[in-house]
C-alpha positions as CSV (number, residue, x, y, z in Angstrom):
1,X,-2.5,222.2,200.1
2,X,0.0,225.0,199.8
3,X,3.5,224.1,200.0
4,X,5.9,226.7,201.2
5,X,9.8,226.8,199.8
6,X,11.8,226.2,202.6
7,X,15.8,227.5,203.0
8,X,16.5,224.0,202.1
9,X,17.5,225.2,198.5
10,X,19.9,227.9,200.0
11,X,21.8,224.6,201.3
12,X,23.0,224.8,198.2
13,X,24.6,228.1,198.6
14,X,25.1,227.1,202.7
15,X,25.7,223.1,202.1
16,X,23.8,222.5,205.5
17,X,20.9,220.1,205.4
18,X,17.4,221.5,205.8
19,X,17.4,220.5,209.5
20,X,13.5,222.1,210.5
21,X,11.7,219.0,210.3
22,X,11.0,216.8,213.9
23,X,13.0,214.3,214.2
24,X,12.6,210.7,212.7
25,X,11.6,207.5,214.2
26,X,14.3,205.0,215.1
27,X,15.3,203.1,212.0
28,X,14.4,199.2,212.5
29,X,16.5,196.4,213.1
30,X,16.8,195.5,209.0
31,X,18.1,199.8,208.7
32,X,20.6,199.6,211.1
33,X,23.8,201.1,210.0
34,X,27.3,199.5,210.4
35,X,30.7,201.1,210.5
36,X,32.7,199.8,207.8
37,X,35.3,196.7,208.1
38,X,37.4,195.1,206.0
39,X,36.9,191.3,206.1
40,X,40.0,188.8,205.4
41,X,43.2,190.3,205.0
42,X,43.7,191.7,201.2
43,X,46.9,190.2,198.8
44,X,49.8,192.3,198.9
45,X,50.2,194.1,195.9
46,X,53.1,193.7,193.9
47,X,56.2,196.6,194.4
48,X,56.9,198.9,191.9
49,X,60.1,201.1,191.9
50,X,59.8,204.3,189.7
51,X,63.4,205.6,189.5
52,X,63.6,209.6,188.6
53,X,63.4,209.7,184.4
54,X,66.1,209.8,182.3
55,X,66.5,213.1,181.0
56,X,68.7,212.4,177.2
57,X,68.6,216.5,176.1
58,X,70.0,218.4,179.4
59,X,68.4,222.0,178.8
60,X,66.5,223.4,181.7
61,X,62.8,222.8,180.7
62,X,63.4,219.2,180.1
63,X,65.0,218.6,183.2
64,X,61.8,220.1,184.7
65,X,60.0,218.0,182.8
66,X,61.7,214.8,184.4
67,X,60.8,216.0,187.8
68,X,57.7,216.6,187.1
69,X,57.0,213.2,185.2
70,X,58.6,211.0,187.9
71,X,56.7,212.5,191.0
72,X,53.2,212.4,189.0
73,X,53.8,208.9,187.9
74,X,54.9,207.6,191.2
75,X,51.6,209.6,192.7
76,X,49.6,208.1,190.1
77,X,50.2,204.5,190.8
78,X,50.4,204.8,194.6
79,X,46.7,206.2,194.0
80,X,44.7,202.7,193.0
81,X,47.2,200.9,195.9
82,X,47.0,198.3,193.0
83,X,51.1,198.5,193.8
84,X,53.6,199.0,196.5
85,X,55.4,201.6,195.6
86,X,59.2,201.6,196.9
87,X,60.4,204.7,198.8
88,X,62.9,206.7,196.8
89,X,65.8,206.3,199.6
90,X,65.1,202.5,199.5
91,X,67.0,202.1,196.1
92,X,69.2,205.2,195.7
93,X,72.1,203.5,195.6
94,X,70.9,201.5,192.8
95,X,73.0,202.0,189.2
96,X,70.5,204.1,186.9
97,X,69.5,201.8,183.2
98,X,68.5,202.9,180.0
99,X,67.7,199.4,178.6
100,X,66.3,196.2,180.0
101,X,69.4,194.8,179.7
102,X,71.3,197.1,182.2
103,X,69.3,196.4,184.9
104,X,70.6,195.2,187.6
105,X,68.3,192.0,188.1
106,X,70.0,190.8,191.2
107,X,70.2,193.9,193.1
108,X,66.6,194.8,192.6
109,X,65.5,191.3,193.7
110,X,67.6,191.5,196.7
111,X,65.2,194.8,197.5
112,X,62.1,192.8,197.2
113,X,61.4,195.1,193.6
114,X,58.6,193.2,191.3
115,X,58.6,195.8,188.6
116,X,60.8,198.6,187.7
117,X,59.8,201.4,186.0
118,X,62.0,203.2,183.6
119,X,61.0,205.9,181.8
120,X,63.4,208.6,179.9
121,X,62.4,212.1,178.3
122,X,64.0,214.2,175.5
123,X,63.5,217.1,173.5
124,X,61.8,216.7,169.9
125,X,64.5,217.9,166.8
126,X,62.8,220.8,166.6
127,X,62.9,221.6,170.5
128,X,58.9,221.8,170.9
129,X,57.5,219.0,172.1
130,X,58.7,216.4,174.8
131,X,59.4,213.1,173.8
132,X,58.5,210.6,176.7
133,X,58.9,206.8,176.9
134,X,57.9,204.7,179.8
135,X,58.7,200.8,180.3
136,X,57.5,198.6,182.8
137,X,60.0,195.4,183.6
138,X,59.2,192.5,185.8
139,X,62.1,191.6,187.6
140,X,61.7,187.8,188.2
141,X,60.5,187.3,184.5
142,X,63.4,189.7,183.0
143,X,61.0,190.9,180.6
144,X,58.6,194.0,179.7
145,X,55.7,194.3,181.0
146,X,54.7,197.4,179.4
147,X,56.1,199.8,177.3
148,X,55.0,202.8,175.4
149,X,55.9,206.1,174.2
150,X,54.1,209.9,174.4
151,X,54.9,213.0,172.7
152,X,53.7,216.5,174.1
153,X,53.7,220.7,174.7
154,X,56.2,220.8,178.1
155,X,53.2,222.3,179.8
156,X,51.3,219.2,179.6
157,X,53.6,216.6,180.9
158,X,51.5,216.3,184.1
159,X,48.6,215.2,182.0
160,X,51.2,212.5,180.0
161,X,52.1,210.9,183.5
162,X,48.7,210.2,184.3
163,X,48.1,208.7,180.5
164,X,50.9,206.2,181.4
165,X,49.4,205.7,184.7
166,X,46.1,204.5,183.3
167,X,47.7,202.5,181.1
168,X,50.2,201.0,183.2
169,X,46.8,200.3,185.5
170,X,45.2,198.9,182.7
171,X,47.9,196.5,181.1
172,X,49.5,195.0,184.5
173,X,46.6,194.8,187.1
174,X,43.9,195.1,184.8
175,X,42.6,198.1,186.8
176,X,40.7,201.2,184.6
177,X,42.5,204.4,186.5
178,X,41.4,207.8,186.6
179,X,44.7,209.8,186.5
180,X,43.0,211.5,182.8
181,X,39.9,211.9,185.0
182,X,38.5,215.8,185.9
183,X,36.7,217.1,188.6
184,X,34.0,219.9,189.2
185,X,33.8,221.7,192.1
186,X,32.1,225.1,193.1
187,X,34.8,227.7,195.1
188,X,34.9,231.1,196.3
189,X,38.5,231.2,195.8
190,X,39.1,234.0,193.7
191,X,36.9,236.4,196.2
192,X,34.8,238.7,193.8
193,X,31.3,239.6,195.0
194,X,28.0,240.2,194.1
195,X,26.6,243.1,193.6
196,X,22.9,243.6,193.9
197,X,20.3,241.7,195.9
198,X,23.1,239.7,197.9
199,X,25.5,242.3,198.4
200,X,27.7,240.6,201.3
201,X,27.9,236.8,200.1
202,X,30.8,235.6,198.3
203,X,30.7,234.5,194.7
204,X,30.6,231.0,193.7
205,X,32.3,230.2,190.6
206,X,32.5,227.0,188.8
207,X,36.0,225.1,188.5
208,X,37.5,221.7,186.9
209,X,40.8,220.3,188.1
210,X,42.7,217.5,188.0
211,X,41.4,214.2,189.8
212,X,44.6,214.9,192.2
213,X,43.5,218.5,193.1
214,X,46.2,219.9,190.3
215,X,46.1,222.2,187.3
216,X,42.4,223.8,188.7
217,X,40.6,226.1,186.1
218,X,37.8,228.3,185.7
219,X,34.7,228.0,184.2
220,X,32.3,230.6,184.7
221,X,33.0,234.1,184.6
222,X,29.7,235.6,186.2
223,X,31.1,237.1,189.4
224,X,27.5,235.1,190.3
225,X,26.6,232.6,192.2
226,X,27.2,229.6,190.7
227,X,26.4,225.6,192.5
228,X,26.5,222.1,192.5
229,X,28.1,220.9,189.3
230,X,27.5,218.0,187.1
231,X,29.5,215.8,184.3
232,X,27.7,215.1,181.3
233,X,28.3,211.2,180.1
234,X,30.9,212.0,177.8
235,X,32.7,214.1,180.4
236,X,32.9,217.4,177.7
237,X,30.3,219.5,179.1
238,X,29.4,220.9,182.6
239,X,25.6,221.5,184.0
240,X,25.3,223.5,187.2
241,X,22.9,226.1,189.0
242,X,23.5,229.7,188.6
243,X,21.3,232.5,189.9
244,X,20.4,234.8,186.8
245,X,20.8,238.4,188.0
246,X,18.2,240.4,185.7
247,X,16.1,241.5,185.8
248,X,15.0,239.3,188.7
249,X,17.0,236.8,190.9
250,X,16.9,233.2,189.8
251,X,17.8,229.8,189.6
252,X,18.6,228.1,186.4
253,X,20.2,225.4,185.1
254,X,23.0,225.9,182.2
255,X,24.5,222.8,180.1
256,X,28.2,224.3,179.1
257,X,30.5,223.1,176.9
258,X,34.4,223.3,178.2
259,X,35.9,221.5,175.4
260,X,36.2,222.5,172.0
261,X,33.6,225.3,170.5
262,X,32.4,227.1,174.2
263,X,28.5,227.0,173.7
264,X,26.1,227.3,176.7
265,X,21.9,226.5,177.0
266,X,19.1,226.5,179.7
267,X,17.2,223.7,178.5
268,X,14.8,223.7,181.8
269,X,13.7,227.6,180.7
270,X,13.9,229.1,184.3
271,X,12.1,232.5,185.5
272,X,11.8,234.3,188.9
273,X,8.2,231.8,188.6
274,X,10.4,228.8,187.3
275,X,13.2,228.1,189.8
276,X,15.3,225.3,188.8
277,X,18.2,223.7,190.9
278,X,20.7,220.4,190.7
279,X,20.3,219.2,187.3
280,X,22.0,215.5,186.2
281,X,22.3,214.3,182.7
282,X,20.8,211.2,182.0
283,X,23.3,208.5,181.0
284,X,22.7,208.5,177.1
285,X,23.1,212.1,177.0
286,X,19.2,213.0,175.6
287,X,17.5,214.2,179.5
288,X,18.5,216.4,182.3
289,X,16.4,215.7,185.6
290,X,16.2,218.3,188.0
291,X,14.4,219.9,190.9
292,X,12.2,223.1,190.5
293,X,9.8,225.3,191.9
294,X,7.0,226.4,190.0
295,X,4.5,228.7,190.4
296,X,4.8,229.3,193.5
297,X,4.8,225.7,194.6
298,X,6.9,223.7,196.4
299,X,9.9,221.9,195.4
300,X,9.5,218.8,192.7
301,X,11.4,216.8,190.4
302,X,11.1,216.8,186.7
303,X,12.7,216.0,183.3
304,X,13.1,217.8,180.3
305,X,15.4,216.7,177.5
306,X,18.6,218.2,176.3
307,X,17.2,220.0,173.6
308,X,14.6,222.0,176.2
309,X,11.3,220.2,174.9
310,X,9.7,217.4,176.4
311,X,8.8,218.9,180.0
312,X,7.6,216.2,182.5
313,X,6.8,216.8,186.4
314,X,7.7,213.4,188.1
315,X,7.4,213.5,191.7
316,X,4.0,215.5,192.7
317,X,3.9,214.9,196.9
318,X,3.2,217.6,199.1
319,X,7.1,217.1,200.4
320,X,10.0,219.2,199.4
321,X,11.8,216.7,196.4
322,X,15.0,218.0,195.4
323,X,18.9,216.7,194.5
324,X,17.6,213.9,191.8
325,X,20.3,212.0,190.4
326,X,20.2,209.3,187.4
327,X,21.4,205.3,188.3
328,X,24.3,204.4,185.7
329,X,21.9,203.0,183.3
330,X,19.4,205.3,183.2
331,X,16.3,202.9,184.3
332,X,16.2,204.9,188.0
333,X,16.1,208.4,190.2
334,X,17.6,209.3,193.3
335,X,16.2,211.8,194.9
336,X,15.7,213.4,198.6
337,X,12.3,214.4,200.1
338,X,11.0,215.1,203.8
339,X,7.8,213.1,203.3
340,X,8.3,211.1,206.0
341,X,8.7,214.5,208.2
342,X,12.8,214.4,207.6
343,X,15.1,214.5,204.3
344,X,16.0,210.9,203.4
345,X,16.8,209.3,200.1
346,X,14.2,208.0,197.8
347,X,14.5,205.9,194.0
348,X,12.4,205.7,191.6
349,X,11.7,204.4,188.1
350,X,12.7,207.2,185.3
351,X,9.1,207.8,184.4
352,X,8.5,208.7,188.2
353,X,6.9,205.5,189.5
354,X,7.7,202.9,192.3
355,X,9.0,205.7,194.6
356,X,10.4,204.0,197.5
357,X,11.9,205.0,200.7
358,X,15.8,203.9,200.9
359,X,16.1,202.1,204.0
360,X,19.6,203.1,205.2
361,X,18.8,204.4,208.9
362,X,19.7,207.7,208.4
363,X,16.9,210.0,209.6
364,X,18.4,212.8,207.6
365,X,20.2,212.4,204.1
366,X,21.1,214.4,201.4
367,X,23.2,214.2,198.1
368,X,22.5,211.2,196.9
369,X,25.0,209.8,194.1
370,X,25.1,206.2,192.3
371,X,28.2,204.3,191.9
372,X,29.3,203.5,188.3
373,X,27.4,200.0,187.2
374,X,31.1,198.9,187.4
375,X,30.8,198.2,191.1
376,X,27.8,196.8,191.4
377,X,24.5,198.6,193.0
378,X,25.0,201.5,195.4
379,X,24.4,205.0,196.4
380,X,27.0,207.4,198.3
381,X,25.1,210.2,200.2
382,X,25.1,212.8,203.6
383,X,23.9,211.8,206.7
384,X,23.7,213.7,209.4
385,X,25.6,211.4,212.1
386,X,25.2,214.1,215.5
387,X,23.5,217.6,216.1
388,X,25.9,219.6,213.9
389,X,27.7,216.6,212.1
390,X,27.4,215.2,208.9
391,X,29.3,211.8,207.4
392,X,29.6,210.4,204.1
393,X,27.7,207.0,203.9
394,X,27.1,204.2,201.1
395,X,24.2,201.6,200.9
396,X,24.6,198.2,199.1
397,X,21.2,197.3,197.2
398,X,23.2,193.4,196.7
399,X,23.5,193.4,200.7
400,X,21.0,196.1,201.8
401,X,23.7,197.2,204.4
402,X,25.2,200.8,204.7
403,X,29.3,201.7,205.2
404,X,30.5,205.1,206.7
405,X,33.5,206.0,205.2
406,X,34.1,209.1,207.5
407,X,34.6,209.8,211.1
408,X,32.8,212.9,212.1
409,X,35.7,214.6,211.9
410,X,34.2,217.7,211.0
411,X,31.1,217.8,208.7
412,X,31.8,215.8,205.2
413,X,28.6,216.2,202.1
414,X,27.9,216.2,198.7
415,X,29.3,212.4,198.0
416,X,30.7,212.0,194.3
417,X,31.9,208.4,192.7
418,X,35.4,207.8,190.9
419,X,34.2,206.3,187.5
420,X,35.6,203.4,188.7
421,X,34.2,203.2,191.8
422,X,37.0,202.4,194.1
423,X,37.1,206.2,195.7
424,X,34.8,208.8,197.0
425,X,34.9,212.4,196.9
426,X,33.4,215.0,198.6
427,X,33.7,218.6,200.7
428,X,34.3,218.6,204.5
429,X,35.3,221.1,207.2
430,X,38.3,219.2,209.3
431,X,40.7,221.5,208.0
432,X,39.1,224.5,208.3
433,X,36.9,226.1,205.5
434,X,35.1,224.1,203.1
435,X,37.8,221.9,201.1
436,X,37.6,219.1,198.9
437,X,38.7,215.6,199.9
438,X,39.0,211.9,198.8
439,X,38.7,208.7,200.3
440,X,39.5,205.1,199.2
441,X,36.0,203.3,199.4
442,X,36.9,201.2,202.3
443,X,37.3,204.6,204.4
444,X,41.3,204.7,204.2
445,X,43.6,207.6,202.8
446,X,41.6,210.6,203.3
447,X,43.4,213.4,201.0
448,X,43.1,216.9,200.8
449,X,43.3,218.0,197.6
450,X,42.2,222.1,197.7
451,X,43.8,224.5,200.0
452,X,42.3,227.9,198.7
453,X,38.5,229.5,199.7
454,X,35.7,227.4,200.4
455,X,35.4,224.7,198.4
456,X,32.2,222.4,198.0
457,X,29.9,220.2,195.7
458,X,32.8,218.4,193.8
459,X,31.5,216.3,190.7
460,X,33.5,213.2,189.2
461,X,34.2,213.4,185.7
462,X,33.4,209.9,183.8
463,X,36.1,208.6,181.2
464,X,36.5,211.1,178.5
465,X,34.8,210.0,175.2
């Protein structure tokens, strides 16, 4: 049987779902969806005041610094809602403190204050780095609860916030934070074009940016098309699609270093005969799984390892199988595949057996993403919830049940887990254009976090190793 390439693979240059297939039966009573709820009422978290830093050398750039420093931090720990933090106006007539010991105990108790952090910067002797130190007191205990001290170029003191955010996480709520985490996304932001073959599309370049949406960077240079970025394990080294230009146009998958010595490979060796799409790094580092065409045939999913040898087909149905992703430990596949006449979600064992239909009751899925092992079991993926709409939903393997976090408010895709699991990012349209977004995973605080071009198939960074 000859199996014809469908425009399913441009989705990832359109981010549509492949939407020709008839329409699938109704799910049964065991698939039925639910919207989210939160059950029982949660503890309230303790309140945190985070007073504006200290600033002890009054130049310009320090003073900048501060500013900076206080409203990252206070961002930071608002982000986990692990703490209450205090409006600024709610304690500005408080006296400022250096030292535990000139706090003002019974004043911040009388504001309902748990903690208070102080932190104060300075200027190095030699007036090149910052000098940062943040403590942490508990105000019915009258002791610190944390304390610690940075050092850093004045350009990075964004990045030292979210270092004492993750720590502060850590040490008082226990909590592993992602404020040091990265993100990859594809954008047409910088509006070059492509010459050639598809002379009125706008390039696609890859980016990395701050988990907030701050400090965004390029990656690739090709004035290309360039998709769907993803983390390796150690969270130093990109893989993405890019269409080769010559002297045929192409799909392949690259494996780029971003940190340290810039080195690039194709490890899945793709041709105009060889089209290769979506790669994901296995969790150990040693396999990239991925979806190709080859030889004129339809659309499958193999493995290769990271060093190019080692080739291995591992889905061989008639369907289209495409957007594979590893489980956190490596033993399991995601993938999607219109087998069963539509796109839905599909596992499998990492040797390609025990392919099984995920029973989520969405007749058309994409995207599929794991949740770090953290969490327990789950996958985040794209369901299309109306005729033009599409919503971000997660299944529970432990409860075989399925949450929406979104409301059809335009069309959200591409799913991608925090490393700790408590948030979900992912593009939509609500705002306009393509942009990225994030969402607690109980569906609350929806953020925007990029403003500029379109903006789509954003990839989670795990904890730097």
């Amino acid at each position: 049987m000859t199996r014809h390439l469908p425009l399913s693979i441009v989705l990832l240059c359109g981010g549509a779902l492949l939407m020709a297939s008839p329409a699938a039966p109704e799910p049964t009573p065991q698939d039925q969806r639910f919207v989210l709820e939160m059950i029982g009422k949660p503890a309230k978290p303790p309140t945190l005041a985070v007073p504006a830093f200290t600033v002890l050398t009054a130049d310009a750039e320090t003073q900048d610094a501060a500013k900076t420093l206080t409203e990252v931090l206070r961002a930071d720990l608002a982000f986990e809602r692990e703490f209450d933090i205090m409006p600024t106006a709610s304690f500005a007539g408080v006296p400022s403190a250096q030292t535990i010991e000139d706090l003002p105990y019974a004043r911040w108790t009388e504001l309902g204050a748990d903690y208070v952090a102080l932190g104060q910067v300075q200027k190095s002797a030699d007036g090149k780095l910052l000098q940062v130190q943040v403590r942490v007191v508990s105000i019915k205990e009258r002791r610190q609860a944390y304390g610690e001290g940075r050092d850093g170029a004045p350009r990075v003191a964004r990045r030292i916030a979210h270092s004492f955010s993750d720590a502060i996480h850590k040490t008082i709520r226990g909590v592993d934070g992602v404020a040091m985490t990265k993100v990859a996304f594809a954008s047409t932001r910088d509006g070059e074009r492509m010459g050639q073959t598809i002379e009125e599309r706008a390039a696609k370049e890859i980016y990395i940016m701050d988990y907030d949406g701050a400090n965004p960077q390029r990656v690739t240079t090709g004035a290309t098309l360039n998709l769907a970025p993803s983390w390796c394990p150690d969270a130093r080294c990109l893989l993405y699609t890019q269409y080769q230009s010559a002297p045929s146009v192409y799909p392949d998958i690259v494996v780029q270093n971003i940190y340290g010595q810039i080195g690039m490979s194709k490890p899945a060796h793709g041709s105009d005969r060889n089209q290769n799409y979506m790669g994901d790094m296995s969790p150990d580092g040693t396999k990239i799984v991925f979806a190709s065409a080859r030889g004129g045939a339809g659309m499958d999913v193999y493995v290769v390892n990271r060093d190019g040898s080692g080739l291995r087909q591992l889905t061989t149905n008639p369907a289209i199988d495409n957007s594979p992703r590893w489980s956190p430990n490596g033993t399991q596949i995601a993938f999607v595949s219109d087998r069963s006449e539509s796109p839905r979600i599909y596992t499998m064992s990492a040797d390609g057996l025990q392919q099984t239909v995920l029973p989520t009751g969405c007749g058309r899925a994409d995207r599929p993403t794991w949740a770090p092992s953290l969490t327990g079991l789950m996958i985040a993926y794209t369901c299309q919830t109306s005729s033009a709409g599409h919503d971000i939903e997660v299944y529970d393997f432990s409860t075989r049940q399925t949450r929406r976090l979104t409301n059809g408010e335009g069309t959200n895709e591409s799913p991608t887990f925090a490393p700790n699991g408590r948030h979900v990012m992912f593009f939509t349209t609500r705002w306009g254009k393509k942009q990225i977004a994030v969402i607690d995973i109980d569906g609350k605080n929806i953020r925007q976090l990029t403003t500029q071009g379109n903006n789509d198939y954003p990839s989670w960074s795990g904890f730097q190793k």
